[in-house]
Wavefront OBJ file of the C-alpha trace (Angstrom):
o trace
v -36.600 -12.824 4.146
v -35.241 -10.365 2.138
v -32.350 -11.048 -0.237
v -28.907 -10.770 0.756
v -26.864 -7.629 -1.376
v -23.793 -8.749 -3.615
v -20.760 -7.115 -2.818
v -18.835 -5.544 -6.140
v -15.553 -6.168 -5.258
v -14.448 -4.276 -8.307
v -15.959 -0.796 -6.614
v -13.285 -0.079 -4.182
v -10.111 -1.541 -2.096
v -12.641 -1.792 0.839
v -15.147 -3.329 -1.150
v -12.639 -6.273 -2.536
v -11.584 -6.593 1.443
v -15.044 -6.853 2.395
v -15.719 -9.347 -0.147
v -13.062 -11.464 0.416
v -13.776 -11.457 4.393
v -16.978 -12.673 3.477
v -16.015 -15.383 1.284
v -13.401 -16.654 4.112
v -16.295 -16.784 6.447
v -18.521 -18.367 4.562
v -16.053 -21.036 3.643
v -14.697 -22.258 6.873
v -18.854 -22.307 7.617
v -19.073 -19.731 10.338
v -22.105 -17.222 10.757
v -20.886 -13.346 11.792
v -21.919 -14.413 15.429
v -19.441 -17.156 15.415
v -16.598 -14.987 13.398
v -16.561 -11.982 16.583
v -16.929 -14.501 19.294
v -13.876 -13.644 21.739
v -13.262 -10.493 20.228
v -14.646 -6.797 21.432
v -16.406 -6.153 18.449
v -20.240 -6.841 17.594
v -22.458 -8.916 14.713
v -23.023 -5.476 13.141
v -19.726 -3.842 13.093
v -18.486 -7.133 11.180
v -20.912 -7.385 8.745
v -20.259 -3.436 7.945
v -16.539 -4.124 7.428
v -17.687 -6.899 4.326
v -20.391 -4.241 2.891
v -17.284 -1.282 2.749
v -19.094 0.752 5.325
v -16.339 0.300 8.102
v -12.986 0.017 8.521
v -11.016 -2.833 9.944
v -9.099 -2.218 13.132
v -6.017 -3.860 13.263
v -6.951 -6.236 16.775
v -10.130 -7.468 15.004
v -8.075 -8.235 11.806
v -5.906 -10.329 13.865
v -8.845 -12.307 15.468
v -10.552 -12.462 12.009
v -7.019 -14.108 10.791
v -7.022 -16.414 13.814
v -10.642 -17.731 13.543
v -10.389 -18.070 9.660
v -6.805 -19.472 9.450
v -6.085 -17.084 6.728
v -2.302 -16.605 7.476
v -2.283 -12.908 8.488
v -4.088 -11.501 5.266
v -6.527 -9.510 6.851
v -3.695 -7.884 9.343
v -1.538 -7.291 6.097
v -4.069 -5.535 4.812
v -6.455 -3.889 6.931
v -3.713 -0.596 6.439
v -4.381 -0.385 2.768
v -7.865 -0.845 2.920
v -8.233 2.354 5.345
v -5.981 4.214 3.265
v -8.303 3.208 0.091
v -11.265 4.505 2.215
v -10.836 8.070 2.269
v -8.772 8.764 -1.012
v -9.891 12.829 -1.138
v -10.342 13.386 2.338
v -8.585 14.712 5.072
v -6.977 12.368 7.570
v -8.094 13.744 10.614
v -11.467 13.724 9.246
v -11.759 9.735 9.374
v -13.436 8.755 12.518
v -16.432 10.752 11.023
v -16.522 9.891 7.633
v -16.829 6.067 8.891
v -19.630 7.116 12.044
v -21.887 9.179 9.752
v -22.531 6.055 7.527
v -23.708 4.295 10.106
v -25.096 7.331 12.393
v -28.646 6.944 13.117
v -28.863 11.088 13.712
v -26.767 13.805 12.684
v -27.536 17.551 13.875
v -24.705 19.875 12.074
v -23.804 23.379 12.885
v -22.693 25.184 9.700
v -21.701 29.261 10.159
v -19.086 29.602 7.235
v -19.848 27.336 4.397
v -22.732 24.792 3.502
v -22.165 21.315 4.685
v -19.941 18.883 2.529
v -22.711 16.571 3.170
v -24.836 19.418 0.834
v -23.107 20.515 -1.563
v -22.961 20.894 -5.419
v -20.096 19.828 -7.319
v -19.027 23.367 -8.578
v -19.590 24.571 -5.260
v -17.131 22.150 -3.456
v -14.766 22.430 -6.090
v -14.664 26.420 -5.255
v -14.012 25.793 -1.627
v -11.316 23.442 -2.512
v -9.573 25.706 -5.154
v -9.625 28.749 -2.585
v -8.018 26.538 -0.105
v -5.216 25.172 -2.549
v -5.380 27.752 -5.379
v -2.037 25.665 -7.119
v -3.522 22.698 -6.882
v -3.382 20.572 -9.788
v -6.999 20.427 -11.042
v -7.066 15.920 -11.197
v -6.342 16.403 -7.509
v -9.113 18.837 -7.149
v -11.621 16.758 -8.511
v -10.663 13.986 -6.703
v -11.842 15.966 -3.446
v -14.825 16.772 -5.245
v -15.929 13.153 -5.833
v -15.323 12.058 -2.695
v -17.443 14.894 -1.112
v -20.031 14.164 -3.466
v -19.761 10.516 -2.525
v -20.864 11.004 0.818
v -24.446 12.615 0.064
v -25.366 9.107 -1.103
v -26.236 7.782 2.219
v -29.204 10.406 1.481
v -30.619 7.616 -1.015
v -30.528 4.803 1.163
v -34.197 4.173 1.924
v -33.397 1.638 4.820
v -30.616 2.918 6.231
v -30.066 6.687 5.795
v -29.611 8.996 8.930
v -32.167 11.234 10.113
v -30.227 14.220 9.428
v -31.022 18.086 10.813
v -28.846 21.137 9.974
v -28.830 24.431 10.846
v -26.901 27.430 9.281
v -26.542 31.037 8.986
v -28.509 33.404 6.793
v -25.480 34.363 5.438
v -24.550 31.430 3.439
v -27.432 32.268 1.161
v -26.220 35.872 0.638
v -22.174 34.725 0.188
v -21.611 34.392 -3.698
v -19.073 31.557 -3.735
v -19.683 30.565 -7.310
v -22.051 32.302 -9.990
v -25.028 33.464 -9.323
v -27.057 30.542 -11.443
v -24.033 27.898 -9.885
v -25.197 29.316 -6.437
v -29.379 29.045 -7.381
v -28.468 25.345 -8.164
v -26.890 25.056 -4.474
v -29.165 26.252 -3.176
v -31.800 24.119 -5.158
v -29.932 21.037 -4.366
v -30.778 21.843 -0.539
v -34.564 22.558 -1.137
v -34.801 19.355 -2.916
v -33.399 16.950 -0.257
v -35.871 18.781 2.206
v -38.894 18.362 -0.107
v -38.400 14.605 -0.131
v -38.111 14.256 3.340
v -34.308 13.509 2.942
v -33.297 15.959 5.758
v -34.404 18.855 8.018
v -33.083 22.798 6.773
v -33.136 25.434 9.730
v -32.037 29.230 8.945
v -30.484 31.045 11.914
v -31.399 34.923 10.733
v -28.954 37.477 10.431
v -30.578 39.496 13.047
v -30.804 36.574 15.760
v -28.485 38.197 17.764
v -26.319 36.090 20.316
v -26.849 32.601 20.168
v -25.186 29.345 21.997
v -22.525 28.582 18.597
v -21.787 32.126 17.996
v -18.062 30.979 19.072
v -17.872 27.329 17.456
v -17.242 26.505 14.022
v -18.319 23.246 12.044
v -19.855 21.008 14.674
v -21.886 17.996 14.003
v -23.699 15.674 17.023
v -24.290 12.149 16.317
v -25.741 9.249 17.255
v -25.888 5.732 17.261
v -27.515 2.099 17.908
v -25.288 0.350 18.938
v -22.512 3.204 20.528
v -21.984 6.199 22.717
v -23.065 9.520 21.096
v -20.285 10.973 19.493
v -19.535 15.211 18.488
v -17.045 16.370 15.912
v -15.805 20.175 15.045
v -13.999 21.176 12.569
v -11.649 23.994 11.627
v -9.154 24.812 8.908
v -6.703 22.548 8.838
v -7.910 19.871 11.924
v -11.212 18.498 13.103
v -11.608 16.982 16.497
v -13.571 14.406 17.619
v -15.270 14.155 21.684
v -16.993 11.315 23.309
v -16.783 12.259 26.713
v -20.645 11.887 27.925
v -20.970 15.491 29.770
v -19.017 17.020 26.732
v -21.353 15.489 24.406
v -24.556 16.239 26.748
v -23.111 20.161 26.596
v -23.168 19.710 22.790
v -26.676 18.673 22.743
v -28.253 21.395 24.730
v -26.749 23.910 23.145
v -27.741 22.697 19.731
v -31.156 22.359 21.079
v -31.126 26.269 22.212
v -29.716 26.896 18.614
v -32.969 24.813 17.454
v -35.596 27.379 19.351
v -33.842 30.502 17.958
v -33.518 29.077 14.185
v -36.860 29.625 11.692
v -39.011 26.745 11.530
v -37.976 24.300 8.615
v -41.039 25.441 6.223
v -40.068 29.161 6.880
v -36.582 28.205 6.150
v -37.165 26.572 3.025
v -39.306 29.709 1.920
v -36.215 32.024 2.389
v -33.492 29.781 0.409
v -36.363 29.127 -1.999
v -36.148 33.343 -2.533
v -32.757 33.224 -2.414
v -32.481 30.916 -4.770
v -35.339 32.971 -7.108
v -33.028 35.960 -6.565
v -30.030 34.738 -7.922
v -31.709 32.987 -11.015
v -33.192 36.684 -11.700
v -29.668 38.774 -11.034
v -31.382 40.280 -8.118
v -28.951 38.621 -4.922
v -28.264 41.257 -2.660
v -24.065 42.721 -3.270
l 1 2 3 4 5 6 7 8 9 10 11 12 13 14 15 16 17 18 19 20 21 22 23 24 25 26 27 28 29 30 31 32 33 34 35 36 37 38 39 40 41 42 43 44 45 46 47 48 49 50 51 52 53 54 55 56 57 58 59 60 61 62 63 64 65 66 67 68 69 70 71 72 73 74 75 76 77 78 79 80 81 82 83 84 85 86 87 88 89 90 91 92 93 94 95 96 97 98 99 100 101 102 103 104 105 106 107 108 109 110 111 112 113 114 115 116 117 118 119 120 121 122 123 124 125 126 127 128 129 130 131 132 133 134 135 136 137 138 139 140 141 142 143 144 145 146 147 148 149 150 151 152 153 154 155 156 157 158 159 160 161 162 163 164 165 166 167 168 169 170 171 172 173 174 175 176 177 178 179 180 181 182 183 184 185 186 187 188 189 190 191 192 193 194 195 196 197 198 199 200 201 202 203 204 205 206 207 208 209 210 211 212 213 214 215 216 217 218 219 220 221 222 223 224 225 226 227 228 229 230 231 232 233 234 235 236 237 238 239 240 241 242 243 244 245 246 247 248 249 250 251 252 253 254 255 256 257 258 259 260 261 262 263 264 265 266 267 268 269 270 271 272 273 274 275 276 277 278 279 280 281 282 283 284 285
């Protein structure tokens, strides 16, 4: 039986919750079974919460403080522990950042930018500064370390997502840092595909109509132990949908997008030019 992983409360606000929910447990002598017993949640969702990779919701916090006899301290602060979860991130982008750590797929859509999940540091920090050119840099790179953050759930060996994404030709022609900044983006990408850490499909330029021509940022998930879930994303809001024929739309059309995209080798071969070009000084203006 493989040994259980130490929690470092010191990492995070969600880590020291996590740890302490543990400890409770395990002193009043109660397996995770016995801890959600009565309550709506499962074995798995618990034991997420005490490794950081969930948040707590406020009715399971309640029952954790009722079966543990911990006078309210996991109510009191579930709150700050979601706050401390998603320091650098947009609000309405929460409901994803928690499913995509525990997603077993994720198929992404990306027409205007490459994926946070992707991307360099220099390159995220030039999307943020665009979007809040006043911006005091700290705050900046706060963003950027939390984006960053997220692409570690590519190193996971036993629990990372199988993750496929397709984008646009054009992101490897759109100069959004300097030309050896933008070789190393696209590098970065290359990389995770040669060691099998996710699957890279180019839509051509010259595809012509195609099912997302209308839809921005949209990513489709999926899950063991939930409903399938789809979130898009625009400039200032994202939106989540979990209705089951919404979601079954979503995955259809992705799959069309999927037969019109180049293969994942021939992909790789054209952001592997790209990336050649831009190393040499010979990108396309």
């Amino acid at each position: 039986m493989a040994a259980r992983k130490d929690i470092d409360g010191s990492a995070s606000v969600p880590a020291f919750y996590g740890k302490e929910l543990r400890w409770q447990r395990e002193r009043a002598g109660l397996t995770l079974q016995e801890t959600v017993e009565g309550s709506f949640y499962g074995v798995s969702y618990l034991s997420e919460i005490e490794r950081a990779q969930r948040r707590m919701p406020l009715d399971l916090a309640r029952h954790v403080d009722r079966v543990l006899r911990t006078d309210g301290f996991f109510e009191r602060c579930c709150e700050d522990a979601r706050k401390a979860r998603h320091v650098g991130h947009a609000k309405y982008a929460e409901k994803v950042l928690e499913a995509e750590k525990v997603a077993e797929t994720i198929e992404e859509w990306c027409p205007t930018a490459f994926p946070g999940l992707l991307q360099t540091a220099e390159y995220a920090r030039a999307l943020a500064r665009a979007e809040r050119p006043l911006e005091l840099p700290e705050e900046t790179s706060v963003k950027v370390q939390a984006r960053l953050a997220r692409a570690d759930l590519f190193e996971d060996d036993h629990a990372r997502p199988e993750y496929w994404v397709i984008m646009h030709e054009s992101l490897l022609r759109l100069p959004v840092v300097a030309p050896g900044l933008m070789a190393e983006q696209l590098g970065h990408i290359v990389s995770l595909a040669r060691r099998n850490r996710i699957v890279p499909q180019i839509v051509p330029w010259n595809t012509g109509a195609h099912p997302f021509m209308s839809a921005g940022t949209s990513l489709i998930m999926s899950f063991a132990d939930a409903p399938p879930l789809v979130y898009t994303e625009s400039l200032h809001s994202g939106l989540t949908v979990d209705d089951p024929a919404i979601v079954k739309k979503y995955r259809r059309s992705y799959d069309l997008l999927r037969a019109v995209a180049l293969p994942p080798e021939a992909s790789l071969a054209m952001m592997e030019a790209a990336a050649e070009d831009y190393r040499n000084g010979k990108q396309e203006n």
